[in-house]
N, C-alpha and C positions, 0 to 999 in steps of 0.2 A: 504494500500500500504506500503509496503516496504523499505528500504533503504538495499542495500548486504553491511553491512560490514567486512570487510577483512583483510585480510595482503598479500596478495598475489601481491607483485609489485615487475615489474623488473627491473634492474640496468643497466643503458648503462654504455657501455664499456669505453675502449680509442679510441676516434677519430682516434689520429693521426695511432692508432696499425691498425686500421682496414684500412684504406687508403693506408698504405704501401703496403698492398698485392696485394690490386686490381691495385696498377700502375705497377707492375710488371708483374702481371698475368694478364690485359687487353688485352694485343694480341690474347689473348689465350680465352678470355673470350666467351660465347653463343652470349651473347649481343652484341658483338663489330661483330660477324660474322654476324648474321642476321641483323644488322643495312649494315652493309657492302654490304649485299648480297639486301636488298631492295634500295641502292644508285646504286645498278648495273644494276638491274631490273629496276628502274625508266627511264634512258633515252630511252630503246626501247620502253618500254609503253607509255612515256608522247610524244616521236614521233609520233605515232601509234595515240594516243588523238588527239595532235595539226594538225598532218597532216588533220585528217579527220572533226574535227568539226572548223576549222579555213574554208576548204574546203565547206561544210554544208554549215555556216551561210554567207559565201560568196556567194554563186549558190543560196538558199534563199531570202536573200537579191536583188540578181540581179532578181530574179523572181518574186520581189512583185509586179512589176508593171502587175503582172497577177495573178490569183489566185492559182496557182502551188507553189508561195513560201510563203504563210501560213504552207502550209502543211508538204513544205521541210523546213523550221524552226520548226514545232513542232516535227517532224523525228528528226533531231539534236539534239534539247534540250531532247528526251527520249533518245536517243543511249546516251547524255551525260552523264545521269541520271545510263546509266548500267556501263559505267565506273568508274561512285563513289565509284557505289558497288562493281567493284572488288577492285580498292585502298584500301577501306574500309575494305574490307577481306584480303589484302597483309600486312594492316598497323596491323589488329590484330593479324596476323601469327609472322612477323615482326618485329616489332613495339612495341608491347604487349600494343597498345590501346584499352582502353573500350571504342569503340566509337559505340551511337546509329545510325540507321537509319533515315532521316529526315523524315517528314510528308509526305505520298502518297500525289499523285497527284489526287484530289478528282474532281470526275465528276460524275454529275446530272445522274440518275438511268431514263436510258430510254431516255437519252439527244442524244444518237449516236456518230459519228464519229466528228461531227462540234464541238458536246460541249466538248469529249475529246482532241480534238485539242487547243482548248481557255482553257480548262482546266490546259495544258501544258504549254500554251504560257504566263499565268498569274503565274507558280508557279513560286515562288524565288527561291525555293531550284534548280528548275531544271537551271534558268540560273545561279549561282554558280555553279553547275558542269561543264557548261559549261567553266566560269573563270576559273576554275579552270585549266582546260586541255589548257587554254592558256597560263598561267603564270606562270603555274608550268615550262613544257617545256624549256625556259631560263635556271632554276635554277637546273634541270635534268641536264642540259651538264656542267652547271658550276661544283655541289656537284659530278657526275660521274667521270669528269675528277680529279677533287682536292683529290679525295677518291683512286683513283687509284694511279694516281703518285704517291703520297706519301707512301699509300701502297708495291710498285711496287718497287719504291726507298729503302726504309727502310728494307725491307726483304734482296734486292738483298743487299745491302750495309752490312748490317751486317752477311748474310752469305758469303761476299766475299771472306777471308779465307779460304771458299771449294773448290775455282773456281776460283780464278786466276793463277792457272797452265793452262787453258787453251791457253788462249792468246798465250805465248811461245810455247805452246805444237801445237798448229792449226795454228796460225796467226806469222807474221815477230814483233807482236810487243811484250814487255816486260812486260807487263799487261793492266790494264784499262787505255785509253786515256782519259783524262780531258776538254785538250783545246791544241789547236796546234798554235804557232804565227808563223804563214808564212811558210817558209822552213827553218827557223834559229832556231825556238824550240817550244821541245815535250816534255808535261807533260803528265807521265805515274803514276798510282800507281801502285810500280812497287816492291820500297823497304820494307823490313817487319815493320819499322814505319810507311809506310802510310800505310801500308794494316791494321793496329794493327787500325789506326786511322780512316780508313774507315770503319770497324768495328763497331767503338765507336760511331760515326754521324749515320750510317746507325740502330745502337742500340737507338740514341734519337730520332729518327723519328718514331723507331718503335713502344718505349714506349706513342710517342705525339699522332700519327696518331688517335685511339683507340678515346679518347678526339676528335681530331678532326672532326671524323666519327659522332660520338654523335652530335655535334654540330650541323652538316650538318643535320642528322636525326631528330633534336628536330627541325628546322627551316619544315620538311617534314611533322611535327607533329601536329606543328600551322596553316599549309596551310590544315591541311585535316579536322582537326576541325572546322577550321573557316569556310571552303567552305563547305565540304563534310557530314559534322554532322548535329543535328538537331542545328536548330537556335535558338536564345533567345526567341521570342514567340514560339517557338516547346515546349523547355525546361518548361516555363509558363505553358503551357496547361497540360504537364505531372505532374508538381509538384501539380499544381491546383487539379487535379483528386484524385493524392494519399494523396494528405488531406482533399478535399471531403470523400473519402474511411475510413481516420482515425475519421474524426469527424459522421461517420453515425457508426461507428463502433462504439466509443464514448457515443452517445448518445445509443441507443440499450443497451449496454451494463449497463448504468446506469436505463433506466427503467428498464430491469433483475432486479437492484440488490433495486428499488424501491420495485417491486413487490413484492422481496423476503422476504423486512423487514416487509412489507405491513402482508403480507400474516402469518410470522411466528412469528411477533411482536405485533401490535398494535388488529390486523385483531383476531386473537387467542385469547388474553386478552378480548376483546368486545363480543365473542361468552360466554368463560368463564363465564363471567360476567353478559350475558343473563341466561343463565342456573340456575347460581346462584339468580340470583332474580325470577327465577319462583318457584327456591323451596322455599324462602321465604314469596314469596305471598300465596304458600300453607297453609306452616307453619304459617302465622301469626292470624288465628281463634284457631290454635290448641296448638300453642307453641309459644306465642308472644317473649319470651325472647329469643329464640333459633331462629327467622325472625331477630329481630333485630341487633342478634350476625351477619348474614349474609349478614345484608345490611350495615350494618359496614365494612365486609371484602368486598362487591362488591365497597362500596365509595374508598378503600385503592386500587381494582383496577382498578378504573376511573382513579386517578390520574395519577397509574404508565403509563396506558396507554395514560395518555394523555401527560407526559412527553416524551414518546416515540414518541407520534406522532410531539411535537415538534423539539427535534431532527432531525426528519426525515424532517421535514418542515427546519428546519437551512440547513439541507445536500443539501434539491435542493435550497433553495435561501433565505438566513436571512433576516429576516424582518429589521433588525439594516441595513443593507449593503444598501437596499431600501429607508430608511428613512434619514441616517446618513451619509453615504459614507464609505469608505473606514478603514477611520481611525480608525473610532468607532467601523467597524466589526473587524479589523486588533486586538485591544484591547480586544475584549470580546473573541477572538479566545487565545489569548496570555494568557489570564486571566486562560482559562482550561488546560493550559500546565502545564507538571510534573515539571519543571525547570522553576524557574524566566524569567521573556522574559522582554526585554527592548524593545518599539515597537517607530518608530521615521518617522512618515510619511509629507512630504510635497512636495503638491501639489496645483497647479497654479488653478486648477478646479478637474472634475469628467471628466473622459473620459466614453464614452458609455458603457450600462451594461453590455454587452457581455464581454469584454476587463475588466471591474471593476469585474466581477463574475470568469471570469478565472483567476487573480489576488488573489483575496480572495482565491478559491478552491487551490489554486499554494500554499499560506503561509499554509494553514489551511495544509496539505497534509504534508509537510515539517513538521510543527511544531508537528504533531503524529509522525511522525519519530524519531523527537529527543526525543520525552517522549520515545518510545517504543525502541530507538536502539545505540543511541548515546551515553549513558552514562554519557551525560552534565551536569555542574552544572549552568552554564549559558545560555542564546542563547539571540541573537538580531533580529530584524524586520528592515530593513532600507527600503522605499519606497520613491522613489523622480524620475522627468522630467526631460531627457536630451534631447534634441532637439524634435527629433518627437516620442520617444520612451521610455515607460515604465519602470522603473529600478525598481526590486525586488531583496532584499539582504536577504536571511538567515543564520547567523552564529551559532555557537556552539563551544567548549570548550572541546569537547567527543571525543571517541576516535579513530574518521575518518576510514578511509580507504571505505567509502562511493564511489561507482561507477556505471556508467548508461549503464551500462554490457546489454545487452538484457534478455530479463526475468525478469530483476530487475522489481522494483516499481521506480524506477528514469527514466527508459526507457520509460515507460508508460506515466510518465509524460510529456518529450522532445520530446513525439508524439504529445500530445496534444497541445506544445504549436506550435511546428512547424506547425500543420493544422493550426496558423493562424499569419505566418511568425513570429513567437516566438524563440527565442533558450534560451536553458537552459546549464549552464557552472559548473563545479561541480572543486572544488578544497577541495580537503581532503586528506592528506597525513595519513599515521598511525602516530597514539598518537598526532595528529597536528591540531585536532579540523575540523571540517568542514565548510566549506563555498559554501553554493549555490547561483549562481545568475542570474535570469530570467530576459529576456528582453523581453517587448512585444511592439505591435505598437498600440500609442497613437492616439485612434479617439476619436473625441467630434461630 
């Protein structure tokens, strides 16, 4: 495996340069229009929801005391269920959420219409859509109305200047009326200072609004997540699976590269090495010194191959790690590195060997990187327990720009450790030396 080293990093800008623009250009913005345009859509639809499924789980309700209102509560809870899904497709047009679908409503194969029914009536997701079309509704008429006026206000106020010659031109008054006290007095914007400064106000509204819109939208965002999305066991199940998929992919992948050394290392040498002792057994009536030259060269490779085959035995699981723990493989691994390793492990106990073998395989991976890519004259080992969780440190002194890019050999790593709620965090600037460090969960 790998490490990509590089130089290829980018440089953020100025803050404050980039911010000026978009408070300016916000009115004007995709974003501010389609958030605008789904707070305007929101109160017909969230009427349309509450009217009907407020309606539903009332006639429902009023029906239990017969068996008509099982059925017209599980009616409710699916119609609520198709309303998710259009929010859920408004809020990704809209919105630009990546939001999943929750978990189908799962009923028994050959159950019928009863067990779809309890099927419905038991799922969580389906009563959140229901909540949701209830409590959304309030906050529809509030974000609708707040979204508009202000909008409404802001435009008209700052293009007043086009359109206060109306007034005198159609109407008895002298422009915009403000407020009237009784029949003793009338405030008009009438003079070219207030129209200059109705202008200016109807210009900071229309800069704020934009922000304000946003606001109302992220509050539309949290409501659709929380209800309308998959749930925290949804999310479990799916992450559960794709690192199931990584860790079968994982192992396969390592019998492959088992076979391979199998087959074109140890496995080849052993054949070799039969061959050659047949011809020696030939040869040793006819040419005793010419046998013995041969079983000299097959002794020379016994060894190699049985170095090899050691090896191979350290790569799927060192006999030191089994016997010793940690430390002492963390040592004998540090010891084969191209660059001094200073290695500083303490720990309270041994966590189980699953956890202690993906640890070992973590440093041992890391520290062939730094012989092979880093450049380092030094590197360290730091292993120590912070609360329920594993800490792995690898440093170096080389010349960074190390990243877990996809394709990399670091990416490959931060699968593996993720299949077992692991992350791995990577800091290496160029010429800044690198630091990796792996966390994993401590069981005993």
């Amino acid at each position: 495996m790998a490490i990509g080293y590089g130089t290829g990093y980018g440089t953020s800008g100025n803050g404050a340069a980039r911010r000026a623009p978009s408070l300016l250009t916000a009115p004007f913005a995709g974003r501010t229009w389609r958030e605008f345009g789904h707070l305007l859509l929101g109160l017909p639809l969230s009427t349309l929801y509450f009217s009907l499924v407020i309606t539903g789980i009332s006639l429902g309700a009023g029906l239990l005391v017969t068996f008509i209102g099982v059925p017209v509560l599980a009616g409710v809870l699916a119609m609520a269920r198709q309303f998710g899904h259009l929010e859920r497709s408004r809020a990704r047009v809209l919105l630009g959420m990546d939001i999943g679908d929750p978990a189908p409503v799962r009923v028994k194969e050959g159950g019928g219409v009863l067990a779809a029914t309890g099927a419905v009536l038991k799922s969580g997701s389906a009563w959140r859509h229901a909540l949701y079309s209830v409590i959304h509704f309030p906050w529809a008429i509030f974000s609708f109305t707040l979204a508009l006026t202000l909008w409404t206000y802001g435009w008209s106020m700052l293009l007043y200047p086009l359109w206060f010659w109306v007034f005198p031109a159609f109407t008895d008054q002298p422009g915009l009326q403000l407020f009237q006290n009784g029949d003793h007095y009338t405030f008009y914007l009438d003079s070219p200072l207030l129209i200059v400064l109705a202008s200016v106000v109807g210009l900071l509204f229309t800069l704020a609004t934009p922000w304000v819109i946003h606001a109302l939208a992220t509050v539309d965002r949290v409501l659709i997540g929380g209800l309308l999305g998959p749930s925290r066991l949804d999310h479990r199940v799916i992450e559960l699976e794709s690192d199931r998929g990584v860790v079968v992919d994982t192992a396969a992948a390592d019998l492959r590269r088992i076979e391979r050394d199998l087959h074109d290392g140890a496995q080849a040498r052993l054949v070799a090495l039969a061959m050659d002792l047949g011809l020696a057994k030939e040869k040793l009536l006819e040419d005793p010194q010419a046998a013995a030259r041969m079983v000299d060269e097959a002794h020379g490779e016994v060894k190699i191959a049985l170095q090899e085959l050691r090896d191979l035995a350290r790569g799927i699981h060192p006999a030191v790690l089994t016997d010793r723990g940690l430390d002492a493989a963390l040592s004998s691994v540090a010891s084969r590195c191209a660059v001094p390793v200073r290695v500083q492990v303490e720990l309270p106990g041994r966590p189980v060997a699953a956890i202690e073998g993906i640890a070992y395989f973590t440093v041992s991976e890391l520290l062939q990187n730094v012989s092979k890519h880093a450049r380092a004259g030094v590197a360290s080992v730091d292993v120590w327990k912070s609360g329920d969780r594993l800490l792995i440190q690898v440093a170096d002194d080389g010349c960074g720009g190390a990243s877990t890019a996809a394709g990399g050999g670091l990416a490959g790593l931060a699968e593996r450790l993720d299949a077992v709620d692991g992350v791995l965090v990577v800091d290496s600037p160029v010429d800044g030396g690198t630091t990796v460090t792996a966390e994993l969960p401590w069981r005993v």
